[in-house]
C-alpha positions in Angstrom: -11.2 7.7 36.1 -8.0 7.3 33.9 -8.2 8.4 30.2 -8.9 5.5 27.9 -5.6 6.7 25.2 -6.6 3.4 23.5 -9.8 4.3 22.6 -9.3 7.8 21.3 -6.5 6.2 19.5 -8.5 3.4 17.6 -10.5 6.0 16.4 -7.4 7.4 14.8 -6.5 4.6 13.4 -10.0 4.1 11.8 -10.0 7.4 10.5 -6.3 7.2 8.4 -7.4 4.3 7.0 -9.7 6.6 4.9 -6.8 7.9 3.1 -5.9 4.1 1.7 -4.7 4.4 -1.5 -4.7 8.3 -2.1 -2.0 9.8 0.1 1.0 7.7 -0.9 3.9 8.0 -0.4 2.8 9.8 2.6 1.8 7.6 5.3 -2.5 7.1 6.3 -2.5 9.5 9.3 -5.8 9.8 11.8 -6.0 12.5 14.9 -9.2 13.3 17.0 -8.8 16.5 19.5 -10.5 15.7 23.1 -11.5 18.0 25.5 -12.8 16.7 29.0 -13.5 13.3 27.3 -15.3 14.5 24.3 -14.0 14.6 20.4 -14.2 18.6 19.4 -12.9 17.3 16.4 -11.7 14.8 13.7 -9.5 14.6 10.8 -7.2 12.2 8.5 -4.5 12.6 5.7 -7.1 12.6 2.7 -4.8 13.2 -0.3 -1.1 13.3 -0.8 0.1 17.2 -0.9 -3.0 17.9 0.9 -3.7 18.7 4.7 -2.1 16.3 7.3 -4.2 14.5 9.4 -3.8 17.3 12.6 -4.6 20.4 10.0 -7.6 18.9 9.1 -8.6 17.9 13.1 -7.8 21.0 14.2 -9.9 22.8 11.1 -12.7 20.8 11.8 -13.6 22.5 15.1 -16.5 24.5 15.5 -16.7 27.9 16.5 -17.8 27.5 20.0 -15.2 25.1 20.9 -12.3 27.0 19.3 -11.3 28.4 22.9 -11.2 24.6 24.2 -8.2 23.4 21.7 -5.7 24.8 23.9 -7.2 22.4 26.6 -7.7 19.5 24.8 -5.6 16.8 24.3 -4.7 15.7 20.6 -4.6 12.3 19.3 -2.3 11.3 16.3 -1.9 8.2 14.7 1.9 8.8 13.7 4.5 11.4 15.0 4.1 15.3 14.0 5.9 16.2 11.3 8.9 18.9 11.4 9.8 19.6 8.4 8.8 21.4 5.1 7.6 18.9 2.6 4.3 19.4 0.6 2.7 21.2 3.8 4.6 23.2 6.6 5.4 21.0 9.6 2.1 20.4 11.7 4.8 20.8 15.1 4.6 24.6 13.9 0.7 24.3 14.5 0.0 22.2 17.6 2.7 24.2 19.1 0.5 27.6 17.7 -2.3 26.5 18.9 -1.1 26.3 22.7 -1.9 22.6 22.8 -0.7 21.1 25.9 -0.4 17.1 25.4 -0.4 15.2 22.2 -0.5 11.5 22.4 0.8 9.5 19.5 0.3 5.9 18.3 3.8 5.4 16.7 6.9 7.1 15.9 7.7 8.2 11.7 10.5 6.2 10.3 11.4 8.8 8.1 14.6 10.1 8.3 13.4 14.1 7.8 11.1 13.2 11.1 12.0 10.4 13.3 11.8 11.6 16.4 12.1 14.5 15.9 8.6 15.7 15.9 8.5 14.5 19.3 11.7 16.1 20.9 10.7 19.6 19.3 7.0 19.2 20.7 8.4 18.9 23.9 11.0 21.4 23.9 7.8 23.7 22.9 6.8 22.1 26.7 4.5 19.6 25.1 3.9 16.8 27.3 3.9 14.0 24.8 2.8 10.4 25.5 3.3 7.4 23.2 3.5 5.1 21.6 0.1 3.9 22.0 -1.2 1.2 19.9 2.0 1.0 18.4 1.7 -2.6 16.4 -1.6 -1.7 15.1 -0.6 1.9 14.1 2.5 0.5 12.3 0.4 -2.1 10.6 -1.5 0.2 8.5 1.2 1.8 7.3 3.2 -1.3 6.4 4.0 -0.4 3.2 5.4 3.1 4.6 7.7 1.5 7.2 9.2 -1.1 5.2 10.0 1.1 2.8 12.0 3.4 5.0 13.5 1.2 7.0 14.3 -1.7 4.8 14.8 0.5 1.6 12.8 -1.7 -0.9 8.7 -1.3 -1.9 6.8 -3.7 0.3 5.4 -6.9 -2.6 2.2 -8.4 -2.5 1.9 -11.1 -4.4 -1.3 -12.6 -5.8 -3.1 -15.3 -7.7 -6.0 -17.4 -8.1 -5.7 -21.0 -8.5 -8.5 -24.3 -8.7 -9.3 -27.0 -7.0 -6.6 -28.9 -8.7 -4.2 -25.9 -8.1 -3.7 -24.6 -11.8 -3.2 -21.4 -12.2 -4.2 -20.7 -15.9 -4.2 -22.5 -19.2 -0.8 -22.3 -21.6 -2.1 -19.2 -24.2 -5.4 -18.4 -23.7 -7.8 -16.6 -20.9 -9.4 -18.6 -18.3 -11.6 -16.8 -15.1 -11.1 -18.7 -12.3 -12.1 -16.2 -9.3 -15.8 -15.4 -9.1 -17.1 -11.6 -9.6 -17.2 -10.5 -5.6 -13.4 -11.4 -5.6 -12.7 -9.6 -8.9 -14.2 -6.3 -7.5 -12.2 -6.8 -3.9 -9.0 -7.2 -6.2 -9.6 -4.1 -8.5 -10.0 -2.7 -4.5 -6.6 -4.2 -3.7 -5.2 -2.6 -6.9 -6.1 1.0 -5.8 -4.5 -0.1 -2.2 -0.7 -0.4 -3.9 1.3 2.4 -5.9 2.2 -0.1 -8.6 1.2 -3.4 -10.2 3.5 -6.0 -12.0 2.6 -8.7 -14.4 5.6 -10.7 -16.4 5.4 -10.8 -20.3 3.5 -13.8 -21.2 -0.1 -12.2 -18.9 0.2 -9.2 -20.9 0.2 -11.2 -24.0 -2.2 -13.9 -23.0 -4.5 -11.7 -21.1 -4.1 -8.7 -22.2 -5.1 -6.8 -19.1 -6.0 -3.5 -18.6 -4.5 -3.6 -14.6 -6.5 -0.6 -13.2 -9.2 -0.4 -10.4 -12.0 0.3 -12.8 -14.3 -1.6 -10.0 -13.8 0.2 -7.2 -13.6 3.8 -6.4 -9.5 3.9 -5.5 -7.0 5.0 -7.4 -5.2 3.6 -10.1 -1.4 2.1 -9.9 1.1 2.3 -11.4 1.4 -0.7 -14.3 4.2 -2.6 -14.8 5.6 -5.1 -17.0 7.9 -7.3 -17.7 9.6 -7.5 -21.9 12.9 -7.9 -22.0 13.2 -7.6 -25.9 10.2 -5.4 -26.5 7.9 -8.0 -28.0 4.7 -6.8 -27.1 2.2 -5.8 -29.5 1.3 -2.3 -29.0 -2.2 -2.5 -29.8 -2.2 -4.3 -26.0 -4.0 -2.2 -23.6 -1.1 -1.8 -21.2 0.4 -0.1 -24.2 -2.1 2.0 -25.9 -5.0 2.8 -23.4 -2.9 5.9 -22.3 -2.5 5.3 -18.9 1.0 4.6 -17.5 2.7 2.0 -17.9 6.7 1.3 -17.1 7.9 -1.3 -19.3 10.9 -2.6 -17.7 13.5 -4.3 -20.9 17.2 -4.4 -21.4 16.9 -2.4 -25.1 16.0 1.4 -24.7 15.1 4.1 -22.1 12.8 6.3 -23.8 9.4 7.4 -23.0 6.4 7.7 -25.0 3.5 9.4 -24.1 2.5 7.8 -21.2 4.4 4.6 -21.7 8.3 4.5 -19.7 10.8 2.0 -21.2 13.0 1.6 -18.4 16.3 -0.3 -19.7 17.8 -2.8 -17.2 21.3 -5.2 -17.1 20.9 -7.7 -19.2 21.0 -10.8 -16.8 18.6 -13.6 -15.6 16.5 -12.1 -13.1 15.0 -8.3 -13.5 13.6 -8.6 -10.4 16.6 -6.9 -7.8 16.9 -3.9 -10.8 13.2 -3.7 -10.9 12.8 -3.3 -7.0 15.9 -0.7 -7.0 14.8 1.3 -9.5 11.2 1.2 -7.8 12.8 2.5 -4.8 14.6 5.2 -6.3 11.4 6.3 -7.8 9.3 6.0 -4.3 7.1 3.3 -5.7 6.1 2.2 -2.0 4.3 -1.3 -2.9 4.2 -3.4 -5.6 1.2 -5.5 -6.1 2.4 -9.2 -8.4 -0.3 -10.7 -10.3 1.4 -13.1 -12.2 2.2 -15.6 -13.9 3.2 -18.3 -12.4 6.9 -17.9 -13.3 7.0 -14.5 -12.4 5.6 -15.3 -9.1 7.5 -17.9 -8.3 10.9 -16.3 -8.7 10.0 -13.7 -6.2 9.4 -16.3 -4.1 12.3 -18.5 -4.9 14.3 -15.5 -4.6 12.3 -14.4 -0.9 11.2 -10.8 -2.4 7.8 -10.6 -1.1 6.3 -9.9 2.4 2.7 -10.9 1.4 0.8 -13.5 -0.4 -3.0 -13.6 -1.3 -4.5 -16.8 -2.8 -7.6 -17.2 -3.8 -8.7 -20.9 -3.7 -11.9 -21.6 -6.0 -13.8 -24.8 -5.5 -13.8 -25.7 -9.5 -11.4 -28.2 -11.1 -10.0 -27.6 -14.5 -7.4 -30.4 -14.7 -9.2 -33.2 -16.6 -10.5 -30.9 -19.4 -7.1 -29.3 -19.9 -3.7 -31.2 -20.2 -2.2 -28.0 -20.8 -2.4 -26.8 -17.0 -0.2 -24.1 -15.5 1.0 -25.0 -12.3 0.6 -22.6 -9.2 2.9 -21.1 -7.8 4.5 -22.8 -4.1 5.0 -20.6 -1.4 8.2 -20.7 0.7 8.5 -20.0 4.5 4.8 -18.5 4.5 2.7 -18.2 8.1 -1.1 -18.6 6.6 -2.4 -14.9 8.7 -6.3 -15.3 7.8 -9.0 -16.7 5.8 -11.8 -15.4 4.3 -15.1 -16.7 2.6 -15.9 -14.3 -0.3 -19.0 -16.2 -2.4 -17.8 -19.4 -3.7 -14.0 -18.9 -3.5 -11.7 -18.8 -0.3 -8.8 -16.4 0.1 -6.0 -17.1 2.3 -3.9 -14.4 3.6 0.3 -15.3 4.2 3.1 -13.3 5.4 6.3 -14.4 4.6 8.9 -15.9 7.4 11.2 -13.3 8.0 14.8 -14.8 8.1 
């Protein structure tokens, strides 16, 4: 009966996903070790400059199977490493550990290892299969793999809008998603190393921007004042978590506030992406307003779009009606039901 690679890899793949939102800029990384058709052991990337994914697998073997790692087979979401970084190379241990066949779901578009990993493995005589799963293991690392191979942090952008398709109100607060969609987006927060909102949000919202309702991580905040007009009683400002305020006055920072001084000229957003790059920011999570959202659109700077579509009108009672933003050469990918409010998923056409 032929091995089932798929399945053992699947359960790789569920296992990095574990590491969502806590080992960036490393990549989510799963392996399983098999021995005659049975997992001796598990493991996934848990926290960035902690064991990879195979240290931990390999670790998590009892004692009585210890003498069958030799004989087993290990499964890896993403190519061996081979180089120094935060850990030694995990090559150096599957090869020290007499492992004879590692089967891997998708090759590491990082420069320091692509391919690499593989050709070393099997100089070590290594019989290496793979890709395996190769879409699906390059999916959940979408952020990692665009932002190696197209040099720019992978954007999300996001809003919620009415039935009328408003976005807001001009100067004041309005809620327009209902609670269950709140908590999913302080879950989507934690998910992205950053999070971008233009000047007028901070002013009219005055958000906090953190993942205070979920368990993850927080990102990275950003925002948008060109002239430095923002109060600094606002929480993005004063709450002592970091902020980068992106302007064209002053670099300087201040306790945990960066003021990161850009060209003076009509769109930030090309500076803001570069500079995020430079500073391995992988993703970038936009959540608004309308204006900043639409220029990343109208300029086709974003790879992913989440609306969330409530069933409540606002037009009649308010003349004073942001619009939403329109998306641009956008494939609708999913939808999904979450209480009262709809969320559609979009990818953007690549040209």
């Amino acid at each position: 009966m032929p091995i089932n690679h798929e399945f053992y890899m699947q359960r790789c793949l569920q296992l990095a996903q574990k590491g969502a939102g806590w080992v960036a800029p490393n990549p989510m990384v799963g392996a399983v070790l098999v021995y005659q058709d049975q997992i001796i052991g598990e493991g996934y990337h848990e926290r960035y400059g902690q064991p990879h994914a195979e240290v931990n697998c390999i670790n998590s073997v009892a004692e009585k199977n210890k003498a069958k790692i030799k004989e087993a087979t290990l499964y890896v979401s993403l190519e061996p490493c081979v180089h120094f970084g935060k850990t030694p190379p995990c090559t150096n241990l599957i090869i020290a550990n007499q492992i004879k066949k590692v089967v891997i779901g998708s090759m590491d578009p990082f420069a320091a290892v692509n391919g690499k990993g593989a050709a070393k493995l099997k100089e070590s005589g290594v019989e290496v299969v793979g890709p395996i799963l190769e879409a699906e293991a390059r999916e959940i690392n979408k952020r990692f793999f665009h932002f190696h191979l197209k040099h720019s942090p992978y954007i999300i952008l996001k809003w919620a809008q009415t039935a009328d398709e408003l976005i807001g109100v001009q100067d004041r607060e309005i809620k327009i998603s209902n609670a269950y969609v709140q908590r999913l987006v302080h879950t989507w927060r934690s998910e992205e190393a950053a999070i971008l909102v233009g000047t007028q949000t901070a002013i009219t919202d005055n958000p906090q921007l953190n993942s205070r309702l979920s368990r993850g991580a927080d990102p990275i905040r950003m925002v948008i004042d060109r002239i430095l007009q923002l109060d600094p009683t606002l929480h993005l400002l004063s709450d002592q978590s970091c902020t980068w305020v992106f302007n064209t006055i002053k670099n300087e920072t201040q306790s945990t506030v960066r003021y990161v001084q850009l060209p003076a000229q009509q769109s930030l957003i090309e500076p803001i992406l570069e500079y995020a790059y430079e500073q391995q920011v992988q993703s970038i999570l936009v959540e608004g307003g309308a204006k900043l959202l639409q220029s990343f659109i109208d300029q086709e700077l974003w790879d992913e779009a989440r609306v969330i579509q409530s069933n409540h009108s606002i037009g009649n009672e308010h003349m004073d009606g942001i619009q939403a933003p329109h998306l641009l050469n956008a494939i609708l990918t999913q939808t999904e039901k979450v209480g009262t409010d709809i969320i559609h998923y979009y990818r953007r056409i690549q040209s």
